[in-house]
C-alpha positions as CSV (number, residue, x, y, z in Angstrom):
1,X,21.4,-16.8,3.9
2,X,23.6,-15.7,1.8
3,X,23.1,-11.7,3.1
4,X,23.4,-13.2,6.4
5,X,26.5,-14.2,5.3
6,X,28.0,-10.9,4.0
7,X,26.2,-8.5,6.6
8,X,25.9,-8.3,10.2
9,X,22.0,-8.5,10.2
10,X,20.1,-8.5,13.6
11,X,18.6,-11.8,13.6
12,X,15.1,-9.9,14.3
13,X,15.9,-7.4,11.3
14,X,12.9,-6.6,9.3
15,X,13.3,-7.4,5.9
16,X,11.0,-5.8,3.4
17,X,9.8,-6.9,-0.6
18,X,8.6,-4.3,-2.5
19,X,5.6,-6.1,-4.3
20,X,3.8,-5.4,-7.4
21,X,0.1,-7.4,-7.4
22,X,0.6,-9.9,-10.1
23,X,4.2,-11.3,-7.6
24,X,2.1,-12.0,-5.0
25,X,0.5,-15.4,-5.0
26,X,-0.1,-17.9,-2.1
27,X,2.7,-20.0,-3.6
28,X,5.4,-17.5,-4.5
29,X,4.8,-15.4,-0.4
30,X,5.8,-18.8,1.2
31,X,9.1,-18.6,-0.9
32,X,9.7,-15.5,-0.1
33,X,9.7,-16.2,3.6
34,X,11.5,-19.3,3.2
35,X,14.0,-17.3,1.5
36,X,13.7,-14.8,4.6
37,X,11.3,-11.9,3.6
38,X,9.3,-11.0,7.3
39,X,7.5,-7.7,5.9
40,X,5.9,-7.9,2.3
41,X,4.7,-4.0,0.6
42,X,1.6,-4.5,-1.9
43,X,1.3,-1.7,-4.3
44,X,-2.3,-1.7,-4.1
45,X,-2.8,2.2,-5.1
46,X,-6.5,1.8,-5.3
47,X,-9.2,-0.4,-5.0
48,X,-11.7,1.4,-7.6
49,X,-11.2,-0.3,-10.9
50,X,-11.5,2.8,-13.1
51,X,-8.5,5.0,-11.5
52,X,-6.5,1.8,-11.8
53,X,-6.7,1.8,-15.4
54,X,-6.2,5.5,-15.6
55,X,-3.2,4.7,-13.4
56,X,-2.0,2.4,-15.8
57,X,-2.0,-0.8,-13.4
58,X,-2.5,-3.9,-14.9
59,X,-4.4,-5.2,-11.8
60,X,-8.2,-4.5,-10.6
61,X,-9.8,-4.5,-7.1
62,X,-9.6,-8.4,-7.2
63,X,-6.7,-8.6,-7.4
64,X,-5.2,-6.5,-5.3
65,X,-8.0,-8.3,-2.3
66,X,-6.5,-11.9,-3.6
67,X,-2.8,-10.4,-2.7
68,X,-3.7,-9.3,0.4
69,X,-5.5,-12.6,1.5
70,X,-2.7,-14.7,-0.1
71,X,-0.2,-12.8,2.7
72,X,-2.7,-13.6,5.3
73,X,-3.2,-17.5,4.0
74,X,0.9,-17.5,3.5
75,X,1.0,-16.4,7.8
76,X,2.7,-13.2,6.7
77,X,0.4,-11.0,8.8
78,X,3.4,-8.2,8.6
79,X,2.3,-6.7,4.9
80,X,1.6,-3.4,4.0
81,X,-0.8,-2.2,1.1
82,X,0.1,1.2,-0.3
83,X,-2.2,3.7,-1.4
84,X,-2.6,6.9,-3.3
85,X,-5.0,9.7,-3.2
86,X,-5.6,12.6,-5.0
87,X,-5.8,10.8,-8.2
88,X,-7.8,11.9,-11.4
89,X,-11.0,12.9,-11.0
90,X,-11.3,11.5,-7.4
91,X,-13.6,12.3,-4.8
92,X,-13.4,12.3,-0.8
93,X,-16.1,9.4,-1.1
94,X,-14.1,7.5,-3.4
95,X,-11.2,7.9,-1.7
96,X,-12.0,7.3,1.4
97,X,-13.7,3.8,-0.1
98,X,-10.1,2.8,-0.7
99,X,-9.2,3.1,2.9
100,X,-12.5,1.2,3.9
101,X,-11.6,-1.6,1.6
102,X,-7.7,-1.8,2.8
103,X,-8.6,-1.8,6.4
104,X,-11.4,-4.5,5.6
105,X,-8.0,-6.5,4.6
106,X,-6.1,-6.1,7.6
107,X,-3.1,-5.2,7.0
108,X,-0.2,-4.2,9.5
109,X,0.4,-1.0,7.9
110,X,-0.3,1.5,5.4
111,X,1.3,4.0,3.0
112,X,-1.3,6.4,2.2
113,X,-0.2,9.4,0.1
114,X,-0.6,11.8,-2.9
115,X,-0.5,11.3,-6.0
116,X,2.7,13.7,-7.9
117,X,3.4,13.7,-11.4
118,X,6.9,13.2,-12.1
119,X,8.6,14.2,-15.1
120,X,8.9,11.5,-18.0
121,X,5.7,10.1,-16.9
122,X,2.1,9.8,-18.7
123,X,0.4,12.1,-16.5
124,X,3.9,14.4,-16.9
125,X,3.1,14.3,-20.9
126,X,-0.7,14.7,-20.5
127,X,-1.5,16.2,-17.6
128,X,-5.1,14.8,-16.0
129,X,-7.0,17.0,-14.4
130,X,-6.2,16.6,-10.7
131,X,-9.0,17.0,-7.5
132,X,-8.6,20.7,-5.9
133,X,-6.2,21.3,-2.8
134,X,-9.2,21.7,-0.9
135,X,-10.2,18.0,-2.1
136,X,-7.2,16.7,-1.8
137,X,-6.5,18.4,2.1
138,X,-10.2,17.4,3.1
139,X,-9.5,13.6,1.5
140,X,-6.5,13.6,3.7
141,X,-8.4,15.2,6.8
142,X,-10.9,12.7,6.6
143,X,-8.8,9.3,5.8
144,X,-7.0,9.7,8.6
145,X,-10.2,10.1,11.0
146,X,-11.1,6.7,9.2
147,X,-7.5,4.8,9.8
148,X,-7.1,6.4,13.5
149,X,-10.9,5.0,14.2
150,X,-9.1,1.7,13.0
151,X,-6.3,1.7,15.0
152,X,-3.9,3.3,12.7
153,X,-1.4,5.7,14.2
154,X,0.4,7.8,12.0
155,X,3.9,8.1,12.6
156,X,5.5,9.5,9.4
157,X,4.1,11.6,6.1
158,X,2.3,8.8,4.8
159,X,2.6,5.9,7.4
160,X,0.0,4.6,9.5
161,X,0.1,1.1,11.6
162,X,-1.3,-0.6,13.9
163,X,0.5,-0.7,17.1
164,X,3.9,-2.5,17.1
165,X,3.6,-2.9,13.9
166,X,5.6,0.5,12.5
167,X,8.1,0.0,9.8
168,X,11.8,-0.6,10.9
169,X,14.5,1.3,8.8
């Protein structure tokens, strides 16, 4: 309300949280709607329990399924899961077990894209040792086979949705 105050939002505008796994509980989604939040973004990452933890993410697969049912059992049916790929030690078949387990959770969208180190990071410091660019191109290849067989158009780098449902910014 008090941003519709200040700002000449479209009363349609699609308003986005940026969600790490442990915000998003049944409880705490129906607040953010009531408070006016129509799109939620679940930094999911992965759903394979060891490159979480060599991520660094303080959730596991659970988890991140529990957030994405708590958005459906909270009516937000606009939510996004992002994911990464290309991650330590990964495999196409791993990887593309992510995108079978994110699409099992029905989301409207999803960021699927490579993993960079950045400086003044972990992986910056100690360097893991990273799947080949011919892993890394054929896990690509392949997860977007699997997303477009689900419906998922991609419309930017590392966006896919379902139709109707592409990000607005």
């Amino acid at each position: 309300a008090g941003l519709r105050a200040r700002l000449p939002l479209r009363p349609d505008a699609e308003i986005t949280l940026e969600a790490n796994i442990g915000a998003v509980e049944r409880g705490k989604i129906a607040e953010f709607r009531a408070a006016g939040i129509n799109r939620l973004s679940i930094g999911v990452q992965s759903f394979d329990d060891e490159q979480l933890q060599r991520l660094g993410r303080i959730h596991d697969r659970r988890a991140a399924c529990a957030a994405a049912e708590a958005a459906h059992a909270a009516g937000l049916a606009n939510f996004n899961l992002d994911l990464m790929f290309g991650l330590p030690g990964q495999t196409v078949a791993r990887a593309l077990a992510d995108i079978v387990n994110a699409v099992a959770l029905q989301p409207a969208h999803l960021s699927y894209y490579q993993l960079t180190v950045e400086p003044n990071t972990a992986f910056h410091r100690s360097p893991p040792t990273l799947p080949e660019d011919e892993t890394t191109d054929l896990i690509q290849q392949r997860a977007q086979a699997e997303l477009a067989r689900h419906g998922y158009q991609s419309y930017e780098v590392s966006a896919y949705a379902r139709a109707n449902q592409r990000c607005r910014h």
